[in-house]
N, C-alpha and C positions, 0 to 999 in steps of 0.2 A: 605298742604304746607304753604297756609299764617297764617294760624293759628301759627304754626311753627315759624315762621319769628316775628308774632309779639310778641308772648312771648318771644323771643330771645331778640328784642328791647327793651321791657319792664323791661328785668331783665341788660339789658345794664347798664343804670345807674349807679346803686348802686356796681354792679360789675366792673367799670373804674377803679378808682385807685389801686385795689387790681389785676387787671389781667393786670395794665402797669406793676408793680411791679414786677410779677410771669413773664411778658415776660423779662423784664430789669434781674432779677434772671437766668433766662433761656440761654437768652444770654452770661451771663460772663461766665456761665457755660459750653456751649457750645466754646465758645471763649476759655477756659481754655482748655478744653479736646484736640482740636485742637494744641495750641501752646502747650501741653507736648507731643502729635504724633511727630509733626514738628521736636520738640528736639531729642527724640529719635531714628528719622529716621535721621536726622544729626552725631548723637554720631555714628549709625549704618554704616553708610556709611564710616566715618575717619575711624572707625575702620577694613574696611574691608578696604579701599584703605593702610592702616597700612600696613596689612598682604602681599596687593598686591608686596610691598616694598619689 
């Protein structure tokens, strides 16, 4: 296991700004998926309180 650990620290470095990026990447994307749910389950709901009408 520390064997482990320290190559992981080792390869830290060089790999920082490229896996802030991919998590910053990851996020909007995430962030994205979420607010078109959100929408969709809004349009879904008007539309069914529509029908309730």
């Amino acid at each position: 296991m520390p064997v482990i650990g320290a190559s992981f620290w080792q390869e830290r470095p060089s790999l920082g700004q490229g896996t802030c990026s991919q998590l910053a990447i990851s996020r909007l994307g995430w962030a994205l998926v979420l607010s078109v749910a959100a929408t969709v389950s809004l349009f879904t709901l008007a539309r069914d309180a529509d029908r309730a009408k």
